[in-house]
N, CA, C and O of each residue as an XYZ file, in Angstrom:
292
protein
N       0.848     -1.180      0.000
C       0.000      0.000      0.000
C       0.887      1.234      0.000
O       1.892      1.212      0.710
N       0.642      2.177     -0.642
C       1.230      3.354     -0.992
C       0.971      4.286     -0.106
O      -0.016      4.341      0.628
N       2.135      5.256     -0.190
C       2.019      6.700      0.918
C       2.916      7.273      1.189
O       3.888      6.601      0.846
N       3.315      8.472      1.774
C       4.412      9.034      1.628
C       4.556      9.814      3.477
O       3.699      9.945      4.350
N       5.417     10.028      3.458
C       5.388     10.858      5.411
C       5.260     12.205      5.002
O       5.433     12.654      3.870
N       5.013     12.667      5.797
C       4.845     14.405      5.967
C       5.224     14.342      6.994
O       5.103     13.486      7.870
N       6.204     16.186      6.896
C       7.299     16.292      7.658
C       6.522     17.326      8.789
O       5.951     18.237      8.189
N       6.417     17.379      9.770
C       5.574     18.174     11.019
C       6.569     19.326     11.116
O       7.798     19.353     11.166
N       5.354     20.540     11.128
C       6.118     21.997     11.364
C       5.474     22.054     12.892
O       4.453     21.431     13.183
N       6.264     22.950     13.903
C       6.168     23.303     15.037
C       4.409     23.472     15.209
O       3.810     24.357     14.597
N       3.748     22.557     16.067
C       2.521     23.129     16.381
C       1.404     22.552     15.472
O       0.221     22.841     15.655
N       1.787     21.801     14.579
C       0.720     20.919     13.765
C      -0.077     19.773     14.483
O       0.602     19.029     15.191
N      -1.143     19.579     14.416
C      -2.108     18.673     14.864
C      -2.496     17.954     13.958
O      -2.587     18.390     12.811
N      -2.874     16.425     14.352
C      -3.479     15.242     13.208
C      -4.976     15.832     12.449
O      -5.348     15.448     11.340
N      -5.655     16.750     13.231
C      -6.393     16.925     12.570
C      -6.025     18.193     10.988
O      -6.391     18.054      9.821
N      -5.324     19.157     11.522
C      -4.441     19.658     10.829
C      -3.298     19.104      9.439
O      -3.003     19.531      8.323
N      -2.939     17.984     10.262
C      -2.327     17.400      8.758
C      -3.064     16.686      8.173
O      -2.578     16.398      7.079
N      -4.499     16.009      8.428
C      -4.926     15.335      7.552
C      -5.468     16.183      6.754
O      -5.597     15.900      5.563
N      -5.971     17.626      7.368
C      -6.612     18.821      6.241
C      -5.534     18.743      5.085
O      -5.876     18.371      3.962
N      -4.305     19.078      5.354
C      -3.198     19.335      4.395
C      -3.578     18.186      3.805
O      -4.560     18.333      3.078
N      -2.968     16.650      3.888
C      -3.004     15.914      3.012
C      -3.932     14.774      2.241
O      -3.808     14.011      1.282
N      -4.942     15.115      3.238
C      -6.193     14.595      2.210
C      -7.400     15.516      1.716
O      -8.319     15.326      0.920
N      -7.025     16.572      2.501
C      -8.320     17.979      2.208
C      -9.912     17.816      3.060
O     -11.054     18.222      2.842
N      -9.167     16.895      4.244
C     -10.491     16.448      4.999
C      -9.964     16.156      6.496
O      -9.309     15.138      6.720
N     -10.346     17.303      7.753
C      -9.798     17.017      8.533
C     -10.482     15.666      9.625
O     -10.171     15.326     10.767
N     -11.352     15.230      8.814
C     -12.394     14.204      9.745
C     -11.459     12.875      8.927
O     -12.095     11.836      9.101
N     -10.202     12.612      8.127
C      -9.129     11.728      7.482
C      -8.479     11.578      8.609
O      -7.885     10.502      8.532
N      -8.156     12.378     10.200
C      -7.457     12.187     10.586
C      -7.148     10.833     11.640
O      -6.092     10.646     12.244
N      -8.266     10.028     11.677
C      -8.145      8.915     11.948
C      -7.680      7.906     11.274
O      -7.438      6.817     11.793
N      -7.470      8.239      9.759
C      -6.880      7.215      9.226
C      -5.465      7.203      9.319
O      -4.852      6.224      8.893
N      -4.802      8.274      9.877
C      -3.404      9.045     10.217
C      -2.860      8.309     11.250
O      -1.757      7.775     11.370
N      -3.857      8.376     12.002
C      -3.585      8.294     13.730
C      -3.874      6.311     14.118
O      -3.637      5.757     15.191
N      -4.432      5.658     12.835
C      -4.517      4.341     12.883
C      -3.359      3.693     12.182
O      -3.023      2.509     12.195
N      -2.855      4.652     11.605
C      -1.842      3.865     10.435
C      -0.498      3.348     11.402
O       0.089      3.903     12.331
N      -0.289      1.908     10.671
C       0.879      0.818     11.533
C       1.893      2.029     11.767
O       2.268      2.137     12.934
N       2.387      2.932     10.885
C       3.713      3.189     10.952
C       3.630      4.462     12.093
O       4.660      4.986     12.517
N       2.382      4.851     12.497
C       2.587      5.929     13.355
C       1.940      5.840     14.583
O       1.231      6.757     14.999
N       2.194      4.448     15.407
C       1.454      3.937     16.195
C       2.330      4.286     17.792
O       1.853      4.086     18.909
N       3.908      4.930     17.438
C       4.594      5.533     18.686
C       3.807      6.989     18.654
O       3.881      7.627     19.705
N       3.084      7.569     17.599
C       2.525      9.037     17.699
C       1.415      9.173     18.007
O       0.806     10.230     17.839
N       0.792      7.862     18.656
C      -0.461      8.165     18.547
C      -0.909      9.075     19.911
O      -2.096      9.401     19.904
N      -0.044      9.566     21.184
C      -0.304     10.004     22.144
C       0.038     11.365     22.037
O       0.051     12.093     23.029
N       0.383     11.859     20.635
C       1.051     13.553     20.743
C      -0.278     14.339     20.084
O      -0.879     14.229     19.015
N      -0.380     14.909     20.879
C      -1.777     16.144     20.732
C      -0.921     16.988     19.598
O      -1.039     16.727     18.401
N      -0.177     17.872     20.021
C       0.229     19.079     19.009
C       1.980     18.469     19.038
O       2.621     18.237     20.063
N       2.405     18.331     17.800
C       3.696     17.957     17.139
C       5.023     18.802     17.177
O       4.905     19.868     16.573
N       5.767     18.670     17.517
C       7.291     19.767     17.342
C       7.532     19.559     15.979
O       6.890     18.726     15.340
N       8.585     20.394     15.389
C       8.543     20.394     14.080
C       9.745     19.592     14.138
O      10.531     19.615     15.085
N       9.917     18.575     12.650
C      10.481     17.458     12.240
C      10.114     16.002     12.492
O      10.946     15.116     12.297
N       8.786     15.721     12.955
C       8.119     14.773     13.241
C       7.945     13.790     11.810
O       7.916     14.517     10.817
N       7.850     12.640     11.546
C       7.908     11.936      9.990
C       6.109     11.111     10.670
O       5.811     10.158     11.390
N       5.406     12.106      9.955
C       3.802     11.001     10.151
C       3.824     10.660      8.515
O       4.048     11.239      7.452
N       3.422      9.271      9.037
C       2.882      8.113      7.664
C       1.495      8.491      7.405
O       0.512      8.435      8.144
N       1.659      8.990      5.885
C       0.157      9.259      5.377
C      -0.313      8.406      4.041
O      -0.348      8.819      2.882
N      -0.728      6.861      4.631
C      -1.079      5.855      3.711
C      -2.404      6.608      2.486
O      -3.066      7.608      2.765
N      -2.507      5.909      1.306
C      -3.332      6.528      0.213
C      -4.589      6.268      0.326
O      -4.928      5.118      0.048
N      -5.543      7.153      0.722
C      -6.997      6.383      1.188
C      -7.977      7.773      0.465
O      -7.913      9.001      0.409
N      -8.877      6.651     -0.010
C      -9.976      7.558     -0.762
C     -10.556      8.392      0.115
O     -10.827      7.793      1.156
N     -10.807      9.326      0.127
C     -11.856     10.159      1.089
C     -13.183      9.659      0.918
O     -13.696      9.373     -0.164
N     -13.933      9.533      2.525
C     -15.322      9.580      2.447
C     -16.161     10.658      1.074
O     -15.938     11.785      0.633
N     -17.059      9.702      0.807
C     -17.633     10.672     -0.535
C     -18.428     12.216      0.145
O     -18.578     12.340      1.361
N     -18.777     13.059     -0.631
C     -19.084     13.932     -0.441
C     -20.410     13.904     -0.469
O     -20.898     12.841     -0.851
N     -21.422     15.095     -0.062
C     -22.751     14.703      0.148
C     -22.890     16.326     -1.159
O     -22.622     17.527     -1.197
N     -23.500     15.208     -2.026
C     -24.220     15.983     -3.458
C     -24.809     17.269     -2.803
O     -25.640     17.041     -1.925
N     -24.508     18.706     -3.090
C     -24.775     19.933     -2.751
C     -26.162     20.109     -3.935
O     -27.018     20.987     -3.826
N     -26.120     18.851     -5.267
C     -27.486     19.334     -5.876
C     -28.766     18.894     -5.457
O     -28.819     18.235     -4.418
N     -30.143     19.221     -6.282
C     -31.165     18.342     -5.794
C     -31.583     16.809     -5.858
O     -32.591     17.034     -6.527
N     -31.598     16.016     -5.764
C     -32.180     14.765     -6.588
C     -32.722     14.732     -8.058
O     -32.323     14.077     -9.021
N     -33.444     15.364     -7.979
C     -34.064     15.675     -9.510
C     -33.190     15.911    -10.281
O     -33.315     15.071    -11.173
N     -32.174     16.689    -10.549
C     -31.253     17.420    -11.060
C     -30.150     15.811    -11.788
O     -29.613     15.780    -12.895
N     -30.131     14.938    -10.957
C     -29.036     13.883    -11.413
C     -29.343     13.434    -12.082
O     -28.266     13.139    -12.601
N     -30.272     12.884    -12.869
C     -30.430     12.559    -14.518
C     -30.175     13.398    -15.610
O     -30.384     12.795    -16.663
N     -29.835     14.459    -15.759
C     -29.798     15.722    -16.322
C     -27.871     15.251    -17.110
O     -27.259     16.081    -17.782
């Protein structure tokens, strides 16, 4: 499974980096479950140079902003 680390700046939070790297800060459980970052799972706010594992995971889908009617169109 694919993924890459992101490097922690002074004062970053999991919910915070999952905004950065999946564009969804409610991702950050998939951060905070992942094997490789299972010594981080007790740090609230990060010092900078921290290496969190950010495995490749689809984001929860989004909830259609149109009407129903509208999706056959």
């Amino acid at each position: 499974m694919g993924g890459y680390y992101y490097t922690t700046r002074q004062g970053d939070m999991w919910d915070y980096i999952a905004w950065v790297v999946y564009g969804n800060e409610q991702m950050m459980e998939v951060l905070i479950n992942a094997e490789e970052n299972r010594e981080l799972m007790e740090i609230y706010i990060f010092s900078a140079g921290v290496k969190v594992w950010c495995p490749v995971k689809a984001c929860p889908a989004a909830v259609s902003e149109r009407p129903p009617w509208r999706d056959n169109t």
